[in-house]
C-alpha positions as a Markdown table, in Angstrom:
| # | Residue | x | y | z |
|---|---|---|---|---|
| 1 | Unk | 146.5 | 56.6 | 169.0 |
| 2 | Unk | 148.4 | 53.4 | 169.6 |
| 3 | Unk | 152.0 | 53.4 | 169.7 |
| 4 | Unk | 153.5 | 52.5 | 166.6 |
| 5 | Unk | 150.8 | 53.3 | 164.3 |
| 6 | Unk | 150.8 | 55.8 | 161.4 |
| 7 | Unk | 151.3 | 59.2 | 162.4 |
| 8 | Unk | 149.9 | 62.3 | 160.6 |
| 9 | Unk | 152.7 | 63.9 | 159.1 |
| 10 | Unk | 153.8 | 67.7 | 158.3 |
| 11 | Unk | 150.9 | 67.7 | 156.0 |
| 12 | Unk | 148.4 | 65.8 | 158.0 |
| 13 | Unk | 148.5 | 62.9 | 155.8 |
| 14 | Unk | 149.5 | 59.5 | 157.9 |
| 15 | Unk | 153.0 | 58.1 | 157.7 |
| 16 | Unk | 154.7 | 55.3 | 159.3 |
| 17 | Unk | 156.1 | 57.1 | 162.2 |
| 18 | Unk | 159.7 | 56.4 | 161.2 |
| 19 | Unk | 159.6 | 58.3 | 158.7 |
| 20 | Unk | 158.2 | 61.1 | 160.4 |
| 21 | Unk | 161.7 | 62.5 | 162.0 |
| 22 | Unk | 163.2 | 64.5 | 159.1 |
| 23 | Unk | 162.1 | 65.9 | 156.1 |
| 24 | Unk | 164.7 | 63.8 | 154.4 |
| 25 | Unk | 163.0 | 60.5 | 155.7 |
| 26 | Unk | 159.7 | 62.3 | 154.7 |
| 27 | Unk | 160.7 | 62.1 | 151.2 |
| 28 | Unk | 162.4 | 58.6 | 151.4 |
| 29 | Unk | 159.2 | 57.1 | 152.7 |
| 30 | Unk | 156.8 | 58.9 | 150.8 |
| 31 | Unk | 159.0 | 58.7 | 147.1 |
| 32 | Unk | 161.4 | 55.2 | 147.4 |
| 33 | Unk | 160.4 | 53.3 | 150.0 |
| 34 | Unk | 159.2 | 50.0 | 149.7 |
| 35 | Unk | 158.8 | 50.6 | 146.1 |
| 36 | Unk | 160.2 | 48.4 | 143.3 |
| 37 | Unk | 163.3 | 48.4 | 142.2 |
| 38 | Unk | 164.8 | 46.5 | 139.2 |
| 39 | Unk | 168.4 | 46.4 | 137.9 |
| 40 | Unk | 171.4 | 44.7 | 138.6 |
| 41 | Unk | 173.3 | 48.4 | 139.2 |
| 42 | Unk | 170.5 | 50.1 | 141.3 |
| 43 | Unk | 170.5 | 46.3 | 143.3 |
| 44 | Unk | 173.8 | 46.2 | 143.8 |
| 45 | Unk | 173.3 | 50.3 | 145.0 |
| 46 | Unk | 171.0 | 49.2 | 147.7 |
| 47 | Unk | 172.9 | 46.1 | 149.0 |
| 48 | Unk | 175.7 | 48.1 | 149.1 |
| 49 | Unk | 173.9 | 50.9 | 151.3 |
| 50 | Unk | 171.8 | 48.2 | 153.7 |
| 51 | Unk | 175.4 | 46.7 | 154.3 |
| 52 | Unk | 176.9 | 49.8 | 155.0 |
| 53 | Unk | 173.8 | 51.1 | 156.9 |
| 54 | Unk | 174.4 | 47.8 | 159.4 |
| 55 | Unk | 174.9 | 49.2 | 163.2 |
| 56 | Unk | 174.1 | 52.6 | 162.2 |
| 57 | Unk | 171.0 | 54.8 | 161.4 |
| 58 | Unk | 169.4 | 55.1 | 158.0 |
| 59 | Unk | 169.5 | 58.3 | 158.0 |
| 60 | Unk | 173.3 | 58.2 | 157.9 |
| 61 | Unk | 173.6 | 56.7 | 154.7 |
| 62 | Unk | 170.6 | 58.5 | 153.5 |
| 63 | Unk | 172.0 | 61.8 | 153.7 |
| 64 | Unk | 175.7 | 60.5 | 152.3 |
| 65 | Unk | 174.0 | 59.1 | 149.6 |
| 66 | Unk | 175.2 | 61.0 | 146.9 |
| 67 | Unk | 178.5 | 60.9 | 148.5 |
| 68 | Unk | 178.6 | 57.2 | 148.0 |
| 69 | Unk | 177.2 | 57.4 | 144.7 |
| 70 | Unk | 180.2 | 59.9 | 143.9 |
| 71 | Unk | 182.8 | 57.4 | 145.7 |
| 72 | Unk | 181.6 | 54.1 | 144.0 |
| 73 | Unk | 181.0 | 55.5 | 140.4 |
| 74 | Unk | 177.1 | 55.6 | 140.8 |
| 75 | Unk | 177.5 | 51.5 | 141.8 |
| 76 | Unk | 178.1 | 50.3 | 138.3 |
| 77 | Unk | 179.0 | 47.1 | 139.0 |
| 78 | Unk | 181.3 | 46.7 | 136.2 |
| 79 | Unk | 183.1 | 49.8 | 137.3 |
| 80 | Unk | 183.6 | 49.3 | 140.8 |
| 81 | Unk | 184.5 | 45.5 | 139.7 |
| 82 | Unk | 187.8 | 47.4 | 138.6 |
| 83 | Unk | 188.7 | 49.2 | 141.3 |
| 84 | Unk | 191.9 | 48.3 | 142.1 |
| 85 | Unk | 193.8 | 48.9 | 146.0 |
| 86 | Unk | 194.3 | 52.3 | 145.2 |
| 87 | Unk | 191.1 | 52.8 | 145.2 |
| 88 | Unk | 190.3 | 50.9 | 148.4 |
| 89 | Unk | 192.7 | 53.3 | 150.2 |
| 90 | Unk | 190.5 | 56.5 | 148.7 |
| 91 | Unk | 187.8 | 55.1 | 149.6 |
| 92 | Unk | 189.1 | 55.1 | 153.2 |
| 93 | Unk | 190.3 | 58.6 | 153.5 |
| 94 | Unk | 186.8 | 59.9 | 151.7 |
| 95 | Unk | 184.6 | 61.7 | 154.1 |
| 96 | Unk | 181.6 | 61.8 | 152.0 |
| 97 | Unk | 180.8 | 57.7 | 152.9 |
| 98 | Unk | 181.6 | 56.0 | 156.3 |
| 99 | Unk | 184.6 | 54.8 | 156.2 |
| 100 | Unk | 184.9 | 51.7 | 157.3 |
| 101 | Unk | 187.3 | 48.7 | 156.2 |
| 102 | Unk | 185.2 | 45.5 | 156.4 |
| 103 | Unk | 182.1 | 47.2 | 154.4 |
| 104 | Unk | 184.4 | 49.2 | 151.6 |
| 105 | Unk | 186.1 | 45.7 | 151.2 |
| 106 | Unk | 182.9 | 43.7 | 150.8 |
| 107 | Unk | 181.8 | 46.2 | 148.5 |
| 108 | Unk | 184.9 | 45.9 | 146.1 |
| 109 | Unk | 184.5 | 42.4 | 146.4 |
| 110 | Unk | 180.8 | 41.7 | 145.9 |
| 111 | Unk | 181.4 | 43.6 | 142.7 |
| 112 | Unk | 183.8 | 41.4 | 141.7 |
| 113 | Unk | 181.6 | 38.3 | 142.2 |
| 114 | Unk | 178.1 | 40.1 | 140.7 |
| 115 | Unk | 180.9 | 41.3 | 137.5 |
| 116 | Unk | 180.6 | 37.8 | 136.8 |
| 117 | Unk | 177.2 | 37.1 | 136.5 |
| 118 | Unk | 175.2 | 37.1 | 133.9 |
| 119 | Unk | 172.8 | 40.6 | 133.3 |
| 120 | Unk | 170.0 | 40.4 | 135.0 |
| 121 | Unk | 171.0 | 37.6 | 137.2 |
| 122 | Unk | 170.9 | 39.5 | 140.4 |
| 123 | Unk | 167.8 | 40.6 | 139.7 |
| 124 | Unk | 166.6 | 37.7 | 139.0 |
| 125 | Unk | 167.6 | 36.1 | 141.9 |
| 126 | Unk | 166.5 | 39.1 | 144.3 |
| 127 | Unk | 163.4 | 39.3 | 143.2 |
| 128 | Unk | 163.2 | 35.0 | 143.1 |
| 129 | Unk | 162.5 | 35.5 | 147.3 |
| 130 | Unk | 160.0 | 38.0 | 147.0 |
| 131 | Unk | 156.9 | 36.5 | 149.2 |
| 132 | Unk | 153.7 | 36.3 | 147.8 |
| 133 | Unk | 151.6 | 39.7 | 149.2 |
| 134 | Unk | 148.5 | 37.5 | 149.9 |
| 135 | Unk | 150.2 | 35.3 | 152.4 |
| 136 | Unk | 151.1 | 37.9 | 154.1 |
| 137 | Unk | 149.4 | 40.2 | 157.0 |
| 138 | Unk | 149.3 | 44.1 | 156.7 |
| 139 | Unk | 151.5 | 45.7 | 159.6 |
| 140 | Unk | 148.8 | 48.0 | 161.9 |
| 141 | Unk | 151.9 | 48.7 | 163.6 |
| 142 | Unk | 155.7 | 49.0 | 164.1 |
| 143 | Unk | 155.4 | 46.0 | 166.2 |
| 144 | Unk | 154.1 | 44.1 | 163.3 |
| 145 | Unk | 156.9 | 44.5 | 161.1 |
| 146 | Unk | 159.6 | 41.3 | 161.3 |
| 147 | Unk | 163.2 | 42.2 | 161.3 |
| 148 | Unk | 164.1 | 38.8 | 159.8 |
| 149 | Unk | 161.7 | 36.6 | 158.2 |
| 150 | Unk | 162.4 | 32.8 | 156.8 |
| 151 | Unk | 162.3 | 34.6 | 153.0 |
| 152 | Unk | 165.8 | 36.9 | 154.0 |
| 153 | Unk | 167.2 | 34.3 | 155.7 |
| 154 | Unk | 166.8 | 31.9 | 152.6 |
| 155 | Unk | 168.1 | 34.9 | 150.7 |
| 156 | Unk | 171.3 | 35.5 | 152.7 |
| 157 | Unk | 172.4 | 32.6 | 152.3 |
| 158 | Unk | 172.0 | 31.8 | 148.7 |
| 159 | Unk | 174.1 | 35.3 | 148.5 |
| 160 | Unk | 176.6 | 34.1 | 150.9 |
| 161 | Unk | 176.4 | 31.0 | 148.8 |
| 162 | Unk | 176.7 | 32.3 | 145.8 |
| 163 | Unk | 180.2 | 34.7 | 147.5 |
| 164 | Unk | 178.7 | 37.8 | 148.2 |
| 165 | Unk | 179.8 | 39.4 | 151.8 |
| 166 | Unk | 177.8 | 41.7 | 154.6 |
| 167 | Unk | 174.3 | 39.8 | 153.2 |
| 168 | Unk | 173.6 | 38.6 | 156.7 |
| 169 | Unk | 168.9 | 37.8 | 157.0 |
| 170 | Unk | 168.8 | 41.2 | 158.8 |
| 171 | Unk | 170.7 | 43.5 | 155.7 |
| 172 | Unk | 168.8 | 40.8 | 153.8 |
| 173 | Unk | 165.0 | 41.8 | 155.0 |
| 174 | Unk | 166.0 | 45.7 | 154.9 |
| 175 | Unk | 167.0 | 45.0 | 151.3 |
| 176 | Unk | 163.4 | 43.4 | 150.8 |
| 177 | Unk | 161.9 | 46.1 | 152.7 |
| 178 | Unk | 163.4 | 49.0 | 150.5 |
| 179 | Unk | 163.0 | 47.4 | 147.0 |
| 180 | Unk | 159.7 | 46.8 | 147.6 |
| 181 | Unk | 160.3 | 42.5 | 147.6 |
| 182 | Unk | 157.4 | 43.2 | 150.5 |
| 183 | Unk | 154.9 | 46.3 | 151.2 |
| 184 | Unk | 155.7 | 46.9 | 155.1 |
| 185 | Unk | 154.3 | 50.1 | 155.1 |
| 186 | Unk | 151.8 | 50.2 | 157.9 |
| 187 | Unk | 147.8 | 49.5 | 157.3 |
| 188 | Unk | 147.0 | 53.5 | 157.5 |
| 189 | Unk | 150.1 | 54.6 | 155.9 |
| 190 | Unk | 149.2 | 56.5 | 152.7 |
| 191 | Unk | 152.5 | 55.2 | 151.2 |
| 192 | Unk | 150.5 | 51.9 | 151.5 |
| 193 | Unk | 150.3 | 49.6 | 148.1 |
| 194 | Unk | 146.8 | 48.5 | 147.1 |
């Protein structure tokens, strides 16, 4: 097998072999992953996540997902767009999210920002920098798979633009990756889109 292929998993079926460590990236893989999300709220929820994921591992904010959910009333833009200082410094002293200054401040304030927009806008414009599938090749492996590509860089900045913080290409691409703006699930991977 070459390295960085898809892996058979606990049930013999082939996975990407990131997602083969923990039963709780099992499940992310096989059930969210790279599948398409829609929604200003659940946009702003994974944004929020990617930025806060940045120098740590995935599976970090996976399993305090809830707890950020919980902490940033279930990332209802409107509603975190009125949290107040108060609620910055809870946030802070909350050991159910990571707790760290910069990213609970961009959060707060990207709220702010998105509160202003029109519904659907984010969406909209997320979605606007999805690449078409057919110009791009399938990953065969880990090695295939870009970190940053010209389509997150374009949309980092038009976030950054636009006032929105912690949207550098990289969170950008993960975004992409997640939400299913491209299928980077590996050639063999059974999580694979047609």
């Amino acid at each position: 097998m070459t390295e960085g292929t898809a892996r058979p998993g606990p049930d013999g079926a082939l996975r990407c072999p990131w997602a083969l460590s923990t039963e709780d990236y099992v499940a992310y893989h096989d059930e969210e992953w790279g599948r398409p999300v829609h929604g200003d709220d659940a946009l702003y929820e994974r944004l929020c996540l990617e930025a806060f994921q940045s120098g740590l591992s995935w599976i970090t904010i996976l399993r305090r997902r809830e707890g950020f959910r919980r902490a940033f009333a279930d990332f209802k833009i409107s509603a975190v767009a009125a949290f107040t200082d108060a609620d910055a410094e809870r946030l802070l002293a909350d050991p159910g999210i990571i707790r760290n200054r910069a990213k609970i401040s961009a959060t707060l304030a990207n709220a702010k920002v998105l509160d202003t927009w029109s519904p659907g806008e984010l969406d909209a414009l997320i979605w606007s920098f999805a690449p078409d599938p057919a110009g791009r090749p399938v990953p065969r492996t880990l090695a295939d798979v870009a970190a940053i590509t010209p389509e997150s860089t374009a949309l980092s900045k038009e976030l950054k633009k636009r006032g929105l913080r912690f949207v550098g290409p990289t969170t950008a691409y993960a975004l992409m990756q997640a939400c299913g703006l491209v299928d980077d699930h590996l050639q063999d991977c059974l999580a694979r889109r047609a």
